[in-house]
C-alpha positions in Angstrom: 26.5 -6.3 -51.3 24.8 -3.5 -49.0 22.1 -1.8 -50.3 21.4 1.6 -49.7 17.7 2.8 -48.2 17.1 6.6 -48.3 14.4 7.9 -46.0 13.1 11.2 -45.1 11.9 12.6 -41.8 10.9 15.6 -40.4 13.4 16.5 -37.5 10.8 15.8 -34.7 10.5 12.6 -36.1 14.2 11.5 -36.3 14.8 13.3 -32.6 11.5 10.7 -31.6 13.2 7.5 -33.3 17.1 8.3 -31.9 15.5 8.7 -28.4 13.3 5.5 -28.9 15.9 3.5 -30.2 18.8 5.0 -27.3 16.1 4.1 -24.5 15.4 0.5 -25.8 19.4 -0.1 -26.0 19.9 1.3 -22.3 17.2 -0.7 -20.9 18.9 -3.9 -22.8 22.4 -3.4 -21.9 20.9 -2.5 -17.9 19.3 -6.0 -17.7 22.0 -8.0 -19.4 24.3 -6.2 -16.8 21.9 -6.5 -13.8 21.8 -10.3 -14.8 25.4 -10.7 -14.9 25.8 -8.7 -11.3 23.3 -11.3 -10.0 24.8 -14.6 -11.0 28.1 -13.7 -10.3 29.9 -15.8 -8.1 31.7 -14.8 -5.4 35.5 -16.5 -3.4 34.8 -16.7 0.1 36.2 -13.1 1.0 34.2 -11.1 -1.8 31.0 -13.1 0.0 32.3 -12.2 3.2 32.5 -8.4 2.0 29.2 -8.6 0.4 27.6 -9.5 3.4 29.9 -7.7 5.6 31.0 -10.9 7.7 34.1 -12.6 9.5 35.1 -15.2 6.5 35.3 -17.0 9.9 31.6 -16.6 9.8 31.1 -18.4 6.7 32.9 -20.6 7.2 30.6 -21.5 10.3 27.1 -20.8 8.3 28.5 -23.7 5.7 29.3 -26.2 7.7 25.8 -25.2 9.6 24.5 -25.4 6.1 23.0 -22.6 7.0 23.6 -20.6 3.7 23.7 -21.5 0.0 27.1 -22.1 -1.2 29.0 -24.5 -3.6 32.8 -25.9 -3.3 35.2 -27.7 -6.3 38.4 -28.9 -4.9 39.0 -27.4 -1.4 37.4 -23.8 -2.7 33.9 -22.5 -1.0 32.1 -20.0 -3.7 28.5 -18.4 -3.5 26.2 -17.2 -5.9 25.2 -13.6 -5.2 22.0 -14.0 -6.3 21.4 -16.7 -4.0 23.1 -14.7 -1.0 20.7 -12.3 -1.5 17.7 -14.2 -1.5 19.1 -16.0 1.8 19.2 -12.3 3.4 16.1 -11.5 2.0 14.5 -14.8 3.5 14.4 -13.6 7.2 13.0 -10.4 6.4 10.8 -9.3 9.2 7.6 -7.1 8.7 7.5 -3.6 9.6 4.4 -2.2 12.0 3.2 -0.6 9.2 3.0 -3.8 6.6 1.4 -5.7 9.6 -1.6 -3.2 10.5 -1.9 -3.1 6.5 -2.2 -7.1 6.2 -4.3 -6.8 9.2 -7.0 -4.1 8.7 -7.1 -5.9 5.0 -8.1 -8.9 7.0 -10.6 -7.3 9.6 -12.5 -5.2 6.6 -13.3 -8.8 4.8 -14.8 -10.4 7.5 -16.0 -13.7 7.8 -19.3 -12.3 5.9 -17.7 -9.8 4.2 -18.8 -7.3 7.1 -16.2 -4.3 8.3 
């Protein structure tokens, strides 16, 4: 049987608790759906269109193993998360993140001298 709980609050304080309560439930159903975007698993020509390659292409970079992928029966699929964690792999640094890993080296110093 339900019970029934009465509660009074002044109206800033039920406008403070709706948008408290609205926030937390946007930020839970955004992860749950970032999560599910990320493991999805992609046929051959979704991966292909993710990455914007020939499928001919993928073909070649699996039997290069040359990017993540798994296969049941005769079927190549890919993790997306995975995909883009191989893109993200060969990321090359711009000028500006090597002068900033750079100076940060040349202020410390051997002795800690600029």
């Amino acid at each position: 049987m339900a019970h029934n709980i009465i509660v009074q609050f002044t109206e800033s304080e039920f406008k403070e608790i709706l948008k408290t309560s609205i926030s937390e439930g946007i930020k839970e159903s955004g992860l749950k759906a970032n999560n599910e975007i990320s493991n999805k698993i992609l046929s051959i020509s979704e991966a292909a269109s993710f990455l914007n390659l020939a499928i001919q292409t993928l073909y070649s970079f699996t039997s290069n193993r040359t990017i993540p992928f798994f296969k049941k029966g005769k079927k190549l699929y890919f993790r997306k998360s995975e995909l883009e964690a191989w893109l993200t792999d060969g990321k090359k640094s711009s000028i500006k993140e090597i002068l900033k890993d750079n100076s940060s080296k040349i202020k410390g110093g051997k002795h800690g001298k600029a």
